[in-house]
C-alpha positions as CSV (number, residue, x, y, z in Angstrom):
1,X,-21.5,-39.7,-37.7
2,X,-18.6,-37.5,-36.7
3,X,-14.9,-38.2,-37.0
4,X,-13.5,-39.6,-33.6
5,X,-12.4,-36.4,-32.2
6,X,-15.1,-34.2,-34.1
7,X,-17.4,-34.7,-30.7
8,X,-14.3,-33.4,-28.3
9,X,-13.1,-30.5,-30.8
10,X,-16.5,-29.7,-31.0
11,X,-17.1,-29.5,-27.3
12,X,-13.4,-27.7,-26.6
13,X,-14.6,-25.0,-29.1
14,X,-18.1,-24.8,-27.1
15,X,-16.0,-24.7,-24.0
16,X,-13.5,-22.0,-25.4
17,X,-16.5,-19.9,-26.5
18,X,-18.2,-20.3,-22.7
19,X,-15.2,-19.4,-21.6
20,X,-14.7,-16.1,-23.5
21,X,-18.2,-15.0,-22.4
22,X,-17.5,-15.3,-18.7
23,X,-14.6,-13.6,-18.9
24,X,-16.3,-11.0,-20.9
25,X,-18.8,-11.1,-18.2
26,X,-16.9,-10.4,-15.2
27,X,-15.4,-7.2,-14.1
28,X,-13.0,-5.6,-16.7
29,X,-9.4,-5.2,-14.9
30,X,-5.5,-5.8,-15.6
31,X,-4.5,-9.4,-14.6
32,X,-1.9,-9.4,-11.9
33,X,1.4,-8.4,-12.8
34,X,4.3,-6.6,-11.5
35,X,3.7,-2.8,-11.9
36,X,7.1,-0.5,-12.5
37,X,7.5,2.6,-13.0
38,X,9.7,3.4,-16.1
39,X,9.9,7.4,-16.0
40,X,12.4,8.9,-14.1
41,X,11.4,10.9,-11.3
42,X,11.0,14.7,-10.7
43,X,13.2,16.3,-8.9
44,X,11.9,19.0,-7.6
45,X,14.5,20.2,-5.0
46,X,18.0,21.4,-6.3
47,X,21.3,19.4,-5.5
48,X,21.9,22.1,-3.1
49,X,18.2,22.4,-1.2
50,X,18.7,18.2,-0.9
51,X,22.5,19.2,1.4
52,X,20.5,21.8,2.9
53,X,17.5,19.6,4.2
54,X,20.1,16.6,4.8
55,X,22.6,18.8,6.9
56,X,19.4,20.4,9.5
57,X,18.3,16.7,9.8
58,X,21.6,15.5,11.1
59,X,21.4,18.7,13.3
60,X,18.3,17.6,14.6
61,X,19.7,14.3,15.3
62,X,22.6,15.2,16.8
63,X,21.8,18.4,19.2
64,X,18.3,17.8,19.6
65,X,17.8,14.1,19.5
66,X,14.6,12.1,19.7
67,X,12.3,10.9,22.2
68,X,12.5,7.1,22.9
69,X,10.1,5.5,25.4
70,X,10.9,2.4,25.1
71,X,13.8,1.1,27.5
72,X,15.2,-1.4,25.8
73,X,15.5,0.4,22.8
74,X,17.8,3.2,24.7
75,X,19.6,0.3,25.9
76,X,20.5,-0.7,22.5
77,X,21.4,2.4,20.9
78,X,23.6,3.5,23.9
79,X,25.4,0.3,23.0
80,X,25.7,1.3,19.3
81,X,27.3,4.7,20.8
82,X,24.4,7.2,21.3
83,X,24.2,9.6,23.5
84,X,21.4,8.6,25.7
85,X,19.7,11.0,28.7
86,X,17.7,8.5,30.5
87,X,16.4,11.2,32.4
88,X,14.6,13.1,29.8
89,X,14.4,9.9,27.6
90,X,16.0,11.7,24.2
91,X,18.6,9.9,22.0
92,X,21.1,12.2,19.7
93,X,22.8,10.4,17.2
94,X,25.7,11.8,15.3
95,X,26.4,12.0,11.8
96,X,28.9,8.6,11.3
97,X,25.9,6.5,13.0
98,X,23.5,7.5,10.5
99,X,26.0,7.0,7.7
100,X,26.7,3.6,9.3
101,X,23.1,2.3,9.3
102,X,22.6,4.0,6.0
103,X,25.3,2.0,4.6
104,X,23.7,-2.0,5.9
105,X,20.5,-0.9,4.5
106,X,19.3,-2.9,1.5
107,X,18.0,-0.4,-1.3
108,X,15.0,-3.2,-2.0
109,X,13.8,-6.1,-0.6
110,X,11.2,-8.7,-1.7
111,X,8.2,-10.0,0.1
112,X,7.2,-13.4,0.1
113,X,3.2,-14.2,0.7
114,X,1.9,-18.1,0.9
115,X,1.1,-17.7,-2.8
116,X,4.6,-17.4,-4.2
117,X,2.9,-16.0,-7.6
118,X,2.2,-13.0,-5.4
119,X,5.6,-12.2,-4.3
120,X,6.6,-8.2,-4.8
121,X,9.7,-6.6,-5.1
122,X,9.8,-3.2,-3.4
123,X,12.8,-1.1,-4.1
124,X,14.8,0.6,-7.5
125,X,11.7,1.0,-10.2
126,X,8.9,-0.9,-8.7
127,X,5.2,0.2,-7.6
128,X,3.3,-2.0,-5.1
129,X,-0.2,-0.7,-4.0
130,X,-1.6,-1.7,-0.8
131,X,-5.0,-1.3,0.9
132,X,-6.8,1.0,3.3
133,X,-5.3,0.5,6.7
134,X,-6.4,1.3,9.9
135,X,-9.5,3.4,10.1
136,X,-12.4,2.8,13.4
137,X,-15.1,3.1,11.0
138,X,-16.3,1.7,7.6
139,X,-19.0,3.0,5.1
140,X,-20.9,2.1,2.2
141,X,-23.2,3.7,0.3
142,X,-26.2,1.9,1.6
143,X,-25.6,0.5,5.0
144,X,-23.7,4.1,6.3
145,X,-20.6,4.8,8.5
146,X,-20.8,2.2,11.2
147,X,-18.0,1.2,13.0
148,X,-15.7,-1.2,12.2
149,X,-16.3,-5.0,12.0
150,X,-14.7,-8.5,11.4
151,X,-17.6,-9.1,8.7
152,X,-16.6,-6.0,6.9
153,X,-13.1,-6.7,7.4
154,X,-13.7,-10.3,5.9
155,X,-15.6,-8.5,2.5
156,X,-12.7,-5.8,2.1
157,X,-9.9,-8.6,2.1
158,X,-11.7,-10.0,-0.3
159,X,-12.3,-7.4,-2.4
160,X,-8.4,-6.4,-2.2
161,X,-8.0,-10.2,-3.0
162,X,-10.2,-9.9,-6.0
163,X,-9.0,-6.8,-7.3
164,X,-5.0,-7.4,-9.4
165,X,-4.2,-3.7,-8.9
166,X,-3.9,-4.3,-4.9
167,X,-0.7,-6.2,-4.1
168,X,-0.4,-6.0,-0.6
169,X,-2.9,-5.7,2.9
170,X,-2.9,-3.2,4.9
171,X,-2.5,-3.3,8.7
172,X,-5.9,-3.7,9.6
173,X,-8.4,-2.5,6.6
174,X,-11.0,-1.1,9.4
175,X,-10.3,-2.4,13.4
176,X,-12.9,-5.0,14.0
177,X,-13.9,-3.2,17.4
178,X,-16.4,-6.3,18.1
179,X,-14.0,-8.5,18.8
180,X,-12.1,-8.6,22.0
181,X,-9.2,-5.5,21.4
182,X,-6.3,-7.7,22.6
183,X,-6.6,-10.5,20.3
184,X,-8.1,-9.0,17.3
185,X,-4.9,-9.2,15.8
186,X,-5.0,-12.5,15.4
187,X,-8.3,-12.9,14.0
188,X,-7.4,-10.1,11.4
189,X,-4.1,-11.9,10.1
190,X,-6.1,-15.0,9.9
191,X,-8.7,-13.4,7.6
192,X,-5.6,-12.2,5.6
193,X,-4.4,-15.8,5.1
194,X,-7.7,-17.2,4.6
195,X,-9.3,-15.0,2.6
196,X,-6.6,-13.9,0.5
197,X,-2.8,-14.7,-1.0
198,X,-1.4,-11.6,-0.6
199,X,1.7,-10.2,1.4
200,X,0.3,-8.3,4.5
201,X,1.5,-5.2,7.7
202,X,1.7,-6.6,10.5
203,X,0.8,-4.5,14.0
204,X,3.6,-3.4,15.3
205,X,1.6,-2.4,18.7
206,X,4.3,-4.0,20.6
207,X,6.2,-6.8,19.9
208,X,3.9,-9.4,20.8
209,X,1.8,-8.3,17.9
210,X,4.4,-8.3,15.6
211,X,5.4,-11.7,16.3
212,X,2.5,-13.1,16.0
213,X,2.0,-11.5,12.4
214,X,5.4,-13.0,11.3
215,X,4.7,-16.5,13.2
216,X,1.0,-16.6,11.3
217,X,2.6,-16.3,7.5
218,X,5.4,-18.5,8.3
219,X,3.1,-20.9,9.1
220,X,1.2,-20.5,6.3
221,X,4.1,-20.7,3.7
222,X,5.0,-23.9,5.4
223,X,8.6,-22.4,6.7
224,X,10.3,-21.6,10.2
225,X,11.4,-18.2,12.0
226,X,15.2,-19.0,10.1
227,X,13.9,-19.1,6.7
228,X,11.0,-16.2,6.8
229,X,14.5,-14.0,8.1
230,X,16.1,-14.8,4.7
231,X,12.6,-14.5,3.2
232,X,10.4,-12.2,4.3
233,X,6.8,-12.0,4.0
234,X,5.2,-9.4,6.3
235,X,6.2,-5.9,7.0
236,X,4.8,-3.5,9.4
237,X,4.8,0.6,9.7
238,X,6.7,2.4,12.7
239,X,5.0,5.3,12.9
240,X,7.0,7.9,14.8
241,X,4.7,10.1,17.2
242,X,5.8,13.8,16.0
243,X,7.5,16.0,17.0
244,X,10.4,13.9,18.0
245,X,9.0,10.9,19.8
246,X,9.2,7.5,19.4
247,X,6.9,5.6,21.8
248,X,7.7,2.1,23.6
249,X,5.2,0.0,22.0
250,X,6.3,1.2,18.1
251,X,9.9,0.7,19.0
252,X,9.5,-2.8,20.6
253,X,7.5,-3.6,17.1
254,X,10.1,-2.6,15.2
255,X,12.7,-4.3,17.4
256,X,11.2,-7.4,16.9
257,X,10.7,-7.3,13.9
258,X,14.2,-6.1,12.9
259,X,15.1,-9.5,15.1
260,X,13.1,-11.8,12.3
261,X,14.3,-9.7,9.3
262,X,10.9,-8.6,8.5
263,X,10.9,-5.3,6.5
264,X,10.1,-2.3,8.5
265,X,8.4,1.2,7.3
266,X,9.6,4.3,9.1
267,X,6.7,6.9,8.5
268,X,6.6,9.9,11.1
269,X,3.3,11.5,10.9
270,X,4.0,15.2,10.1
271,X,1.1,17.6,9.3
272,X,2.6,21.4,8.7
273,X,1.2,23.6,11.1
274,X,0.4,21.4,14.2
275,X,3.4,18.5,14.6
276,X,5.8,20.6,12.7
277,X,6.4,23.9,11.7
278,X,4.2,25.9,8.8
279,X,6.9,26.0,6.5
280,X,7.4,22.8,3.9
281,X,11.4,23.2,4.2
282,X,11.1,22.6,8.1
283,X,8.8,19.8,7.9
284,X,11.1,18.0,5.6
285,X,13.8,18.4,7.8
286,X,11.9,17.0,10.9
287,X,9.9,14.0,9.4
288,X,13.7,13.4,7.9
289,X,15.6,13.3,10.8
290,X,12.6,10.8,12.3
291,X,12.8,8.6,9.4
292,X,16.5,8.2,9.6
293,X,16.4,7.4,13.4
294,X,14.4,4.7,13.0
295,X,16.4,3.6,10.4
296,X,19.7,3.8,12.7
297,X,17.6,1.6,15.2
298,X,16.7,-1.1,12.8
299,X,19.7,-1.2,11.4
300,X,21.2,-1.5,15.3
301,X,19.5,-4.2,16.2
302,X,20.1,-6.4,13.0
303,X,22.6,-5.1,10.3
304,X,20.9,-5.5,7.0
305,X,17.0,-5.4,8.4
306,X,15.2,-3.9,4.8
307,X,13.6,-1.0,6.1
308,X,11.6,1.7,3.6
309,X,11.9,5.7,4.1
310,X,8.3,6.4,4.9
311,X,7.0,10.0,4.4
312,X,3.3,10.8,5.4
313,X,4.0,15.1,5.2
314,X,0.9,17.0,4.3
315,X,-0.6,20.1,5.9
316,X,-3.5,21.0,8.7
317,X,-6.3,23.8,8.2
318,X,-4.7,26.7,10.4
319,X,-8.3,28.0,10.6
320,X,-9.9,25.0,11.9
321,X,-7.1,22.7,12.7
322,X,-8.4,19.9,10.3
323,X,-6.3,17.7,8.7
324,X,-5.9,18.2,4.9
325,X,-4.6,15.9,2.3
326,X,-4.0,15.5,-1.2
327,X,-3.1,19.1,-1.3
328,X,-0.5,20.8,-3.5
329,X,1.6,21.0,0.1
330,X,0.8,17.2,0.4
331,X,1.9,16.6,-3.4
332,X,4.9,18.4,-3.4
333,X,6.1,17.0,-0.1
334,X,5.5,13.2,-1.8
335,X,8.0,14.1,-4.6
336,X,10.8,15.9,-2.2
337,X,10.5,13.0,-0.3
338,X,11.1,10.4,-2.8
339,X,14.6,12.7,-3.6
340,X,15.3,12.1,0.2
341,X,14.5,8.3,0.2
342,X,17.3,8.0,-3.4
343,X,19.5,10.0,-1.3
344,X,19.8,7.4,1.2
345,X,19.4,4.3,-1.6
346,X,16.4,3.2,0.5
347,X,12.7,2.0,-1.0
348,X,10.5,4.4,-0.7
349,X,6.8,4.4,1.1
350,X,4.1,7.2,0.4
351,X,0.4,7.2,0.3
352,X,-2.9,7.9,-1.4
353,X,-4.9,10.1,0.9
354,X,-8.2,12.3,1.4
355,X,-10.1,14.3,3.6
356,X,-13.3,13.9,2.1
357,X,-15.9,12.7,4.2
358,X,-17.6,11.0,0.8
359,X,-16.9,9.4,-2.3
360,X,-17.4,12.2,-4.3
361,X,-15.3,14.7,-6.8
362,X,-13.1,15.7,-3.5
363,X,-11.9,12.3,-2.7
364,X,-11.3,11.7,-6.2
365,X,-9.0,14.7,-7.1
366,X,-7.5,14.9,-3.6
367,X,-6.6,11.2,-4.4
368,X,-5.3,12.0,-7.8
369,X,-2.9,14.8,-6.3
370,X,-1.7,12.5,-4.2
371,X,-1.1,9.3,-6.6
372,X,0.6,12.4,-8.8
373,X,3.1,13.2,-6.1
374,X,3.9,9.6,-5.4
375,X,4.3,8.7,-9.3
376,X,6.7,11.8,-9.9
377,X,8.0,11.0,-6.4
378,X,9.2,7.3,-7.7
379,X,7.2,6.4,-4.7
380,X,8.1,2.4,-4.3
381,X,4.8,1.5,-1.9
382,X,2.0,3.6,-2.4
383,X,-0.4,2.6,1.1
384,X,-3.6,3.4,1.5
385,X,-3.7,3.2,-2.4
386,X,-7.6,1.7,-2.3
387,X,-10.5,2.7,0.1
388,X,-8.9,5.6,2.7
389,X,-11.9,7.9,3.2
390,X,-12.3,11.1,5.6
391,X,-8.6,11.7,6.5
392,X,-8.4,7.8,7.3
393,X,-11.3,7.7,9.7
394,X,-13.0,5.7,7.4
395,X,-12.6,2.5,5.1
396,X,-15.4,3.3,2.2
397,X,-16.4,0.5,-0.2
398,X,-16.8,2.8,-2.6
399,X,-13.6,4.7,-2.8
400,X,-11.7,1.1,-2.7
401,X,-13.5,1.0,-6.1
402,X,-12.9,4.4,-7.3
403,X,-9.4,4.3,-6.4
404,X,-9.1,0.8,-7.7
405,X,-10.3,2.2,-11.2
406,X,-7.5,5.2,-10.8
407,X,-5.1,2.9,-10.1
408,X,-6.1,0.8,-12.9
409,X,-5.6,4.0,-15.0
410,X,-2.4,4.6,-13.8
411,X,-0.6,1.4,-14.6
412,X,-2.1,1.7,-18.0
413,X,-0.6,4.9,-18.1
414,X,3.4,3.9,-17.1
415,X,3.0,1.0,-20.1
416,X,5.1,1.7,-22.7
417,X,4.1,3.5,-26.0
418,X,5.3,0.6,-28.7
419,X,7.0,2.2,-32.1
420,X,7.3,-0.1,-34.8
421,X,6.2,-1.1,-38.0
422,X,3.3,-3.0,-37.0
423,X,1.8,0.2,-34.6
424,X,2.9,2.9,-37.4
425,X,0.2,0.7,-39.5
426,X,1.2,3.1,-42.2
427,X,-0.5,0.0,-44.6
428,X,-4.0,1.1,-42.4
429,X,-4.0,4.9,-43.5
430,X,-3.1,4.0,-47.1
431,X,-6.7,1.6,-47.0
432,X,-8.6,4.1,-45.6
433,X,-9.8,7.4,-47.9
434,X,-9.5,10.8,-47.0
435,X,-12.8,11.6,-44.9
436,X,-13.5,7.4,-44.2
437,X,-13.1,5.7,-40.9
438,X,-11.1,2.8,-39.0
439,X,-14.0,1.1,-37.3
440,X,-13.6,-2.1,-40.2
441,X,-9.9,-1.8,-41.0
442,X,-8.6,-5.0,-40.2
443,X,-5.9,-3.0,-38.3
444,X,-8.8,-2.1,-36.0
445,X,-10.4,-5.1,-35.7
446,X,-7.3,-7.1,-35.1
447,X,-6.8,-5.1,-31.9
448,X,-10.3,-4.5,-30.8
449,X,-10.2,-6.7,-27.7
450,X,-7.1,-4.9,-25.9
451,X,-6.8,-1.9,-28.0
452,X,-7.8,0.5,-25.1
453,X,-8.0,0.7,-21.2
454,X,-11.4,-0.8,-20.4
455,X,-12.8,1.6,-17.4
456,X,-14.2,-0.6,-14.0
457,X,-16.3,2.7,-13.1
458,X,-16.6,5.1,-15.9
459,X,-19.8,5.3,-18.0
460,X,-18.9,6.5,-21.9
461,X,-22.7,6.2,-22.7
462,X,-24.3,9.5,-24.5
463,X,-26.5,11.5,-22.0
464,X,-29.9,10.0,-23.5
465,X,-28.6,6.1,-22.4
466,X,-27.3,7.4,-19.5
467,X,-30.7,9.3,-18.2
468,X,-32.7,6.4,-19.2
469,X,-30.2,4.0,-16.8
470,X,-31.8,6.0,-13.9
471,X,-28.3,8.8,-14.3
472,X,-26.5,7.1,-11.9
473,X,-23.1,8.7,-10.9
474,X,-19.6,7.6,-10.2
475,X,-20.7,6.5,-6.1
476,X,-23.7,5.0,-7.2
477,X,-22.1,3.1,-9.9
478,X,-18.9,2.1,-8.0
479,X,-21.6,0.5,-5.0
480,X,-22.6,-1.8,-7.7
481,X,-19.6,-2.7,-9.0
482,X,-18.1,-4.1,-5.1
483,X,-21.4,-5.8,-5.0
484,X,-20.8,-7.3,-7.8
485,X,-17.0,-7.9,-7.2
486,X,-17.8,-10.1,-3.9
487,X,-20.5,-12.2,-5.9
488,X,-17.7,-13.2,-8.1
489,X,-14.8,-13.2,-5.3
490,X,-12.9,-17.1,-5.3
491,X,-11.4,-17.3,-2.3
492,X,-8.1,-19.0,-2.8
493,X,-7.0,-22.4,-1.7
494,X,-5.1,-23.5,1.5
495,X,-4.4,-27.1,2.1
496,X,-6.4,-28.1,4.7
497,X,-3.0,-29.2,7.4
498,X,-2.1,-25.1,7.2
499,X,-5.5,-24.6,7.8
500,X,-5.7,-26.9,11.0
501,X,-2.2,-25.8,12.1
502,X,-3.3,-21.5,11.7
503,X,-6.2,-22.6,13.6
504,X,-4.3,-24.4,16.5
505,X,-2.1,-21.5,17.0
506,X,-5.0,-18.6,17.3
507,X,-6.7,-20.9,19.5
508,X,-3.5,-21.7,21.5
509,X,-2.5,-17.5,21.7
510,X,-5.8,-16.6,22.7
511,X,-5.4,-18.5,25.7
512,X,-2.4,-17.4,26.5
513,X,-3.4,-14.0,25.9
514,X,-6.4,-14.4,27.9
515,X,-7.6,-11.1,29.4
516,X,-4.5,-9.6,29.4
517,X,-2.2,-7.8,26.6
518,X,-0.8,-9.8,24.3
């Protein structure tokens, strides 16, 4: 007969053991931590090109001004002292403004999601990666490029859920086009809540939208409008339509959201050649003088709003008039940016982007100028960071795993190299003679587990093992490996009264929506 507690060690070691194979089972990635980047940056523009760039965008600002749609938004700046021409719409700014709103600006925020354990800090040395936002269409390997749907939608949050290396959602991973188009929204925050823990963009499609983003995750943390001000936990992107316009439904978005203290991303949309000039200088200056406007706005209608420099500056095909991305243009623009955004002491937004219309070699070293050029950049939020496919027409299942695996790479890569007595393991060479091997030092074999970054995608089989497997390449192997990843997806827990009371409220919106705009 065994001792007492022979039976229970016994079935804890059994346990331990079960455990360790499941794990060893599942899909090899980092667990969830926070992700900074220790390097300093590159700086890749002298002091003097930086005054150069800075001085035309003020010019821009003040003797060309920007576009503003929205009403209510001239209204506001006028009363901050812009010069306002209602006729023609344009806003000029001058120089102490900028420096004004500059100065409330918080150089990094944190975001709060309903699983606190989730929270990220975006600002100073930081790297947050966030999902695919956006695209009409989806596209897998064996279904095809459909349009988008909440289904879909559903199985890409819950990939980003189940994957560590994705800290934040996206607005919109792919637009659910089969639900009704003015209350979609709603349906896609609640499958952000429900299906995952993370901080999420809200649409800032006017300010309905917006609100109801913020409403949703304060409702879902268990909190009111007052406290989700002090503590955020949604953001959104403002894009600004270049050249020079800012349109009435982005600016009331970023208006109310400024109002609630939710975080706010000012990204114009400048591609060289077709919304500004050819020349990179130029287009830094432009997509510079945007970002700060809407940096001057936020900062108008609440002092101390966190808003992020957003830069999305790449480069069209002159021959065909094609978007291009993660070219060397693209690259180098992510890296002067990210001198423009320390400049101003403000966190700093760029993006992982492709035009590749397949997960194949393209996307993959278009994607890995572009995470380049946002590492050396000291990029802060890197969006689009898993699944942006044919210039972001597209959400692919299969990039969101390739770029998952890069990205796993990457934060591998910023860990630091360890130098001490231990890693020298001087005591290792002196066991091993001249012409032996490492494979059974005990050096090896106590690190064996974690001694290397364990690949999601990448097959290191010899080319006999791998012929025999059928040859399968990268796209083939990365379908299996979201397959795989939503079979052992666990969606996260919500007490059941958040659940009832997100319910009530999509229920009680849609009605008041009803056929019209939100």
């Amino acid at each position: 007969m065994r001792p007492p507690d022979a039976g229970s060690a016994h079935a804890r070691d059994a346990g331990s053991r079960r455990a360790r194979r499941e794990r060893s089972a599942r899909l090899p990635q980092r667990p969830w931590t926070a992700v900074r980047n220790p390097y300093p940056p590159l700086e890749i523009l002298s002091a003097d090109q930086l005054d150069a760039i800075h001085a035309a965008s003020l010019r821009i600002l003040e003797e060309l001004g920007i576009e503003v749609l929205s009403a209510e938004a001239r209204r506001r700046l006028r009363a901050a002292g812009a010069d306002v021409d209602e006729a023609s719409g344009l806003v000029r700014l001058d120089r102490h403004c900028v420096a004004a709103a500059l100065a409330s600006a918080p150089p990094e925020f944190t975001l709060t999601p309903r699983n606190p354990a989730h929270r990220v800090r975006i600002g100073g040395d930081a790297l947050v990666f966030g999902l695919v936002a956006g695209p009409p269409n989806v596209h897998d390997r064996e279904r095809g490029r459909r349009p988008g749907n909440y289904r879909d939608f559903c199985d890409l949050i819950r990939l980003a859920q189940h994957f560590n290396v994705i800290h934040v959602i996206g607005n919109q991973v792919c637009a659910p086009i089969d639900l009704p188009a003015n209350t979609r929204h709603l349906d896609a925050y609640q499958a952000n809540l429900l299906y995952s823990d993370r901080a999420y963009h809200c649409s800032a499609i006017g300010a309905a939208r917006a609100l109801d983003g913020i409403r949703m995750m304060a409702i879902a943390r268990g909190i009111g409008l007052e406290e989700i001000a002090r503590s955020p936990g949604v953001m959104t992107i403002i894009s600004v339509n270049s050249p020079r316009r800012l349109d009435e439904a982005m600016a009331d978005g970023l208006i109310a959201m400024a109002e609630h203290g939710q975080p706010v991303v000012i990204t114009p949309f400048t591609l060289m050649g077709a919304m500004t000039p050819v020349s990179l200088a130029a287009a830094l200056a432009q997509q510079n003088a945007e970002a700060l406007f809407g940096v001057v706005l936020a900062q108008t209608v609440r002092p101390g709003t966190p808003v992020m420099y957003g830069a999305f500056t790449s480069n069209v095909d002159l021959r065909s008039g094609a978007p291009a991305f993660g070219t060397p243009e693209n690259a180098k623009a992510n890296v002067a940016c990210g001198q423009l955004a320390r400049r101003y002491r403000l966190p700093y937004r760029t993006s992982n982007a492709s035009a590749s219309n397949a997960p194949d070699a393209q996307g993959a070293y278009e994607s890995q100028m572009s995470l380049w050029g946002a590492l050396l950049g000291g990029g802060n939020l890197v969006y689009h960071a898993a699944g942006w496919q044919e210039g972001g027409l597209t959400a692919s299942f299969e990039k969101l795993v390739l770029d998952v695996e890069m990205l796993q790479m990457l934060v591998e890569f910023l860990q630091p190299i360890v130098v001490d007595e231990a890693e020298l393991g001087l005591d290792a060479i002196a066991r091993v003679a001249p012409g032996g091997h490492f494979f059974g030092d005990p050096h090896t074999l106590a690190r064996y587990e974690h001694a290397f970054h364990r690949p999601l995608v990448s097959d290191w089989q010899g080319f006999e093992a791998w012929s025999a497997a059928g040859a399968p390449d990268a796209a083939q192997r990365a379908t299996a490996v979201w397959k795989r990843a939503l079979g052992e997806y666990e969606q996260p827990a919500m007490d059941p009264a958040v659940r009832e009371a997100l319910d009530d409220y999509v229920a009680r919106r849609r009605e008041a929506i009803g056929d019209g705009e939100p």
